[in-house]
N, C-alpha and C positions, 0 to 999 in steps of 0.2 A: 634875730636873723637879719642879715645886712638885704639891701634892695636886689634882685637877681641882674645881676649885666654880664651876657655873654657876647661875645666879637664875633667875625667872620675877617679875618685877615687876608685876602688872595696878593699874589706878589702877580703882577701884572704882565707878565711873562707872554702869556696865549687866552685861548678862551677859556669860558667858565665850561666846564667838563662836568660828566656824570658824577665824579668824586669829588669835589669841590661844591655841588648842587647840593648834596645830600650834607655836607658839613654845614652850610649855611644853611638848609632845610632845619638840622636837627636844633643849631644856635636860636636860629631865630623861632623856634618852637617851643625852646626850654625856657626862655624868656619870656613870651605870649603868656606861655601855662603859667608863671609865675608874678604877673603881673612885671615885668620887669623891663628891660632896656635893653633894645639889639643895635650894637654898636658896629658898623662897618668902616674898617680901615686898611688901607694900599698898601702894601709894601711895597715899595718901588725903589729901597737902595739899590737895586743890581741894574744898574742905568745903565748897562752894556745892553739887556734883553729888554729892558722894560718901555714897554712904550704906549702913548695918548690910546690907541687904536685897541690896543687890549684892556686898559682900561675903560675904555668903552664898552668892549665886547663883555666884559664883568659886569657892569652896570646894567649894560642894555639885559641880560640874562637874566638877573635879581628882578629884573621891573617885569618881563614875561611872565615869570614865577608867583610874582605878586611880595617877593621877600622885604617888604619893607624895612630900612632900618630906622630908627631910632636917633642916631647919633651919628656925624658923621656925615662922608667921608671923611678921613683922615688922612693925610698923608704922608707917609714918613722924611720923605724931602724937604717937606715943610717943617721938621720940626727938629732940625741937625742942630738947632743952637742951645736945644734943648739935652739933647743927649751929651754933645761939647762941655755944657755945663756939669752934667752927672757925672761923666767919666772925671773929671777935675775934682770934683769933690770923691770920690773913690780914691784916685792919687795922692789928695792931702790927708785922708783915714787909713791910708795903709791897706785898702781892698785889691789896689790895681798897682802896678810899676813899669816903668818904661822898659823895652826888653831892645838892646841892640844886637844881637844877633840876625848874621847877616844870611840872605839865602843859602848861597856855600854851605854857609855851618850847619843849618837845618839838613841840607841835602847829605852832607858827610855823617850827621848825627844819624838818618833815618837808615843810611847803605848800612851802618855799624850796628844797629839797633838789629835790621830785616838779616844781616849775618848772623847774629847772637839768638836768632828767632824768638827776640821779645815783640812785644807790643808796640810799633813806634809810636813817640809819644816827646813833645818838648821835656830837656831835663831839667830843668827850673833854673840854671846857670845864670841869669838875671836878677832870680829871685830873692828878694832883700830877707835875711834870715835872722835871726838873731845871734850873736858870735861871728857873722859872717862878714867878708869881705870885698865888696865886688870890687871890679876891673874897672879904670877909667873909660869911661864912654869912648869908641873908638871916632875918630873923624871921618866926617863924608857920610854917618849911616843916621837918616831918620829911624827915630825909634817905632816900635807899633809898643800898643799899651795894653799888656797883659791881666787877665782878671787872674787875684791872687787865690785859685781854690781852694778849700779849707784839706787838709793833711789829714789822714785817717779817719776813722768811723765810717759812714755811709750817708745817702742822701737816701729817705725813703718817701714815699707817697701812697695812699690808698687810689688809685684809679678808678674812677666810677664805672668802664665797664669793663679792665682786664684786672682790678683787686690790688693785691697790695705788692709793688715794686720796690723792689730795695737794689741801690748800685753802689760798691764802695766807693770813696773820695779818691782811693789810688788806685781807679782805673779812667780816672779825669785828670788830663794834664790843664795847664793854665794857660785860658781860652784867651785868645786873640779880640781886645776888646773894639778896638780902635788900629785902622792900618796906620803904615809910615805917612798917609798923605793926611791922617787925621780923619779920614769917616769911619765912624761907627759900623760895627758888623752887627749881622742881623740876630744871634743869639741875644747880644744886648740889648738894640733897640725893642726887641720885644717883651722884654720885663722891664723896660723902662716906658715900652706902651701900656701894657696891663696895668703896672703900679701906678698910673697918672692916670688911666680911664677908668681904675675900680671895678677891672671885670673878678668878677667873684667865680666866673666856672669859664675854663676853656677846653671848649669841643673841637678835636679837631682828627685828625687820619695818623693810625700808627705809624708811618712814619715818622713822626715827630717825638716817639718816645725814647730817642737819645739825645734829644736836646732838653727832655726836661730835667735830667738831673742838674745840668748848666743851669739852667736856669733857674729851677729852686734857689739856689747855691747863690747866684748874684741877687733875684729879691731877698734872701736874707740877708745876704749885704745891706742890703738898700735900706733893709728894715720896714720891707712892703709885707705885707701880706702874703701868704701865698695862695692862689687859688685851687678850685677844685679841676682835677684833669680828668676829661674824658675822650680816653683814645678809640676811635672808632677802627674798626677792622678794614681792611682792603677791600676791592670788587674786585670779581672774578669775573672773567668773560663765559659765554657760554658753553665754552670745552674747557670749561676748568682754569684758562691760563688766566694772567694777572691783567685785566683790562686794558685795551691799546685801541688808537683806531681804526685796527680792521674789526677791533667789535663790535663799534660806534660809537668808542670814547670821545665823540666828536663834543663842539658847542651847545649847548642846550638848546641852543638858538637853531642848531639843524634839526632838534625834531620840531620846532615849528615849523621849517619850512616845509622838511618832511610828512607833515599831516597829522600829530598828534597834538591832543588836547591838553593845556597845562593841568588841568586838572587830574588825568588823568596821569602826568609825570609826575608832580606832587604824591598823586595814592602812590606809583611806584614807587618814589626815592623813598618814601616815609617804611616800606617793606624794606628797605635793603637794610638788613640788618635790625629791626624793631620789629616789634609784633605785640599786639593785643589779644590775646589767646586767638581765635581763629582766621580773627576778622579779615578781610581781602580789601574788599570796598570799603569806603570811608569820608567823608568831606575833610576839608581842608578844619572846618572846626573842629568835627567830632577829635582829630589826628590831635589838636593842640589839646585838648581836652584831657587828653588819656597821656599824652607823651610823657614820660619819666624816662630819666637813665636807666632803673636796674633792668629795663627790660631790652638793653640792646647788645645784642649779642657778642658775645669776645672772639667768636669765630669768623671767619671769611664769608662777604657776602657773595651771592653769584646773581650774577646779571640774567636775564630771564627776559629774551625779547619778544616770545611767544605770549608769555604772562604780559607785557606792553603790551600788545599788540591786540589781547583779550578785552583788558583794562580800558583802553583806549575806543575800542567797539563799542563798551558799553557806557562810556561817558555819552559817545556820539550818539547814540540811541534816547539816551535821557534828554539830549537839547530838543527846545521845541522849536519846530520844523521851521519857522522865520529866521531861530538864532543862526539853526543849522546853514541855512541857503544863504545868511550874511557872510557864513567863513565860506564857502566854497565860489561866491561871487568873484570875489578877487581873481580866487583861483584861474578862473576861468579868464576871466581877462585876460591877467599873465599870460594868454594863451592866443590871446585876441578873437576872443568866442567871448558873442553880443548873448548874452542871456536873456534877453529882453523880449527876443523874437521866437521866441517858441514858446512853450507850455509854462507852466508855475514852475520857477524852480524850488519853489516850497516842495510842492507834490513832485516833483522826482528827486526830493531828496532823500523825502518821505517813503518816498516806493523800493529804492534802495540803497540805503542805510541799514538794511541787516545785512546784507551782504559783503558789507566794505568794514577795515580795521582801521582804514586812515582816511584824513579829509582828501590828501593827493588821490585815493583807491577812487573815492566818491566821486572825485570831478572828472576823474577818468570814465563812470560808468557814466554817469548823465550827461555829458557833453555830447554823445552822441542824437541828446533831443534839439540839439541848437546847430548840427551841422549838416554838412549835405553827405547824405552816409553813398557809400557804395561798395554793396556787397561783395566780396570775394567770390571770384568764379568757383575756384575749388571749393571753397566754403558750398555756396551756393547746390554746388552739382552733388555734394556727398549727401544735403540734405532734400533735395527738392527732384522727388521722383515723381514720373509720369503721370500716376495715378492723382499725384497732387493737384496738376494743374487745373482740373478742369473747378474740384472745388475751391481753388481761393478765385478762380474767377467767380464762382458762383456766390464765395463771402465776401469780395469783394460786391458786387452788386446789391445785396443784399444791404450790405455798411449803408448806403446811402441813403435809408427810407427808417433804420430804426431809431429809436430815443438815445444819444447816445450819452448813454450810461453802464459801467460797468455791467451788471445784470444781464439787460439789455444784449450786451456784445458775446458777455458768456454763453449766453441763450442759443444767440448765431453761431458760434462757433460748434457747438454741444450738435444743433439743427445741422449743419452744414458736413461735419463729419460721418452722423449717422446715415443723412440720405446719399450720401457718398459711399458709406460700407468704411471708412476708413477710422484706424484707431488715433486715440489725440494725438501723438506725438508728428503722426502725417504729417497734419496742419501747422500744429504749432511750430514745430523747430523749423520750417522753411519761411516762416509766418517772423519768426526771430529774427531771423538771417536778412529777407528781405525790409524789413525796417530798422533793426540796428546796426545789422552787421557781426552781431553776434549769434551764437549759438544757444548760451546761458542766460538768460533774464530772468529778472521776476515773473509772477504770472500773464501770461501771454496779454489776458483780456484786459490787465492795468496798463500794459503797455501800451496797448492800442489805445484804448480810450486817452491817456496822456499824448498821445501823440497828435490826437486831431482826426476826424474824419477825413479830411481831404489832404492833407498827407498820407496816409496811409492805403485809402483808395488808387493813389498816383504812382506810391512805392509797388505795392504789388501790383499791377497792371505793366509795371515799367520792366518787370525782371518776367511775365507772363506772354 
């Protein structure tokens, strides 16, 4: 068995996306599990759309991810004198031929063809035949350089996750190898990347499975190898349609900013579309460990932001509480909120983190221990009835002289309620309101205690 090297190609067009994540996910995991070689390289001939800034944005994403490659970058720009060369030797074996046929002809060829309600498809009129005789090359027309497709039988492949593909030779006309101004087009350069970097499996998104009959067809030209293909199926959004950015096809790089843990996108992309009998959760190793082809589905996978969004809770719940308050610090900056000056933000990370699915949810609840809160009247008035007032005066005073400790504060509160006559929610939810501004918090007496005796003292007296 030869060494495993599989690629991650992106053509540098936009950012790295959900479907483009999970294709270098799954490359750079069949590779890991096999001891093998993860090769990352640019497509960048479409120099119209391609540009430094998306390649960036591809990069920078792979490094979030953790996707190391192996080998590489590569760049396809970089290596036109290498393809110039191939295509010339294909022209002197009789693989490839100069085609001048001019726009016009193609255009009048396809109106005649879409009349006849065939297939449009070039009619080989170029094509060097044997008994044949072409036409003198006309003047004024750069030629483009045709790959000469082999005539009848078919091109077949077994696909490692949709099985065995067969497409006949004459529903391929003869691919356009090289324009008129001499650059290679990207069916080519890419069997002349694979043949030169030795990838033995390419993983990559059913879309590309009409390019690989092409492309078989010119590595057997070449007399490469051919590798093994695994076409992964689509994502679906979560109404069923085909993944866009109102689902959140966005950069991988927005759910960091957005508050998810790479860890936790990794467990996802590794689901979309693969599975180990039940499992849900998983590390990043155990996922290499187990990854194989046969088990990634040939059906469509569907995006599941809820199941994120789960995934993601529970990642955040697993950091321990210093890692936790390191990601949400920033946060908070970003915000120009000094964390420094109120309570641990370990411990109000700590106190709610079950409650939040994202790091942005977190920094939203605890920010409130570092700012100057002020309650909402209405808020206020729906919760804080008459009867109330006289005992948070009297837990207010109280606050002053206990140990203050959780326990401690429960005690006062429990004491404070009964010799009042009144049920807990009396107290607490106005007790909420008046130090966060909220209605819903954790338990009442964590809050307090995190907040400090003499803020809290100052807060309720200030709304009393």
């Amino acid at each position: 068995m030869k060494p495993v090297r599989t690629r991650f190609a992106p053509s540098p067009t936009g950012y790295l996306h959900i479907g483009g994540a999970r294709t270098a996910l799954f490359s750079w995991a069949y590779a890991r599990r096999h001891g093998g070689t993860f090769v990352l390289r640019i497509e960048d001939t479409d120099v119209a759309r391609s540009t430094p800034e998306a390649v960036q944005a591809i990069l920078d994403g792979m490094a979030w991810l953790e996707l190391t490659h192996d080998d590489g970058p590569y760049y396809q720009m970089q290596r036109m004198d290498r393809y110039k060369a191939v295509i010339q030797e294909m022209l002197s074996q009789g693989h490839a031929y100069y085609c001048y046929t001019s726009k016009e002809e193609l255009d009048a060829l396809r109106a005649e063809q879409e009349a006849q309600k065939i297939k449009p498809r070039y009619d080989g009129r170029w094509r060097p035949e044997e008994g044949k005789t072409l036409p003198t090359p006309p003047a004024g027309i750069d030629p483009v350089v045709r790959f000469k497709n082999p005539k009848g039988g078919a091109v077949a492949w077994d696909d490692a996750v949709k099985g065995r593909i067969e497409i006949s030779n004459d529903e391929l006309d003869d691919l356009i190898i090289a324009r008129a101004d001499g650059t290679p087009t990207y069916n080519f350069c890419v069997c002349v990347d694979d043949w030169d970097m030795g990838i033995t499996h390419v993983i990559r998104g059913d879309d590309h499975v009409n390019n690989t009959p092409r492309q078989i067809n010119i590595l057997k030209a070449l007399g490469a190898e051919v590798p093994t293909y695994a076409h992964l199926s689509m994502i679906l959004g979560d109404d069923g349609a085909k993944l866009s950015k109102r689902h959140g096809a966005v950069s991988v790089m927005q759910y960091d900013e957005d508050g998810f843990l790479k860890e936790a996108v990794i467990n996802y992309l590794a689901r979309l579309g693969w599975s180990h009998g039940d499992d849900e959760v998983f590390s990043r190793q155990q996922f290499v460990e187990w990854f194989d082809l046969d088990h990634i589905t040939a059906s469509a996978a569907q995006f599941n932001t809820e199941k994120l969004l789960w995934l993601n809770q529970h990642y955040m719940k697993q950091l321990p509480a210093a890692e936790l308050a390191a990601k949400i610090a920033p946060r908070l900056a970003a915000r120009s909120i000094d964390c420094t000056t109120g309570p641990s933000l370990e411990a109000a990370c700590a106190l709610y983190v079950d409650r939040c699915n994202t790091l942005n949810v977190l920094a939203d609840a605890v920010e409130v221990f570092y700012c100057n809160i002020e309650a909402q009247p209405e808020l206020l008035a729906q919760h804080l009835g008459e009867e109330a007032r006289p005992a948070l005066t009297d837990f207010a005073n109280a606050l002053a002289d206990i140990p203050w400790e959780i326990p401690a504060i429960a005690a006062t509160i429990k004491e404070t309620v009964g010799k009042h006559g009144l049920k807990m929610p009396k107290l607490a939810m106005p007790l909420r309101v008046m130090l966060t501004g909220q209605a819903q918090t954790p338990s009442v007496d964590a809050v307090v205690h995190l907040l400090g005796r003499e803020r809290v003292i100052t807060s309720i007296k200030k709304y009393l």
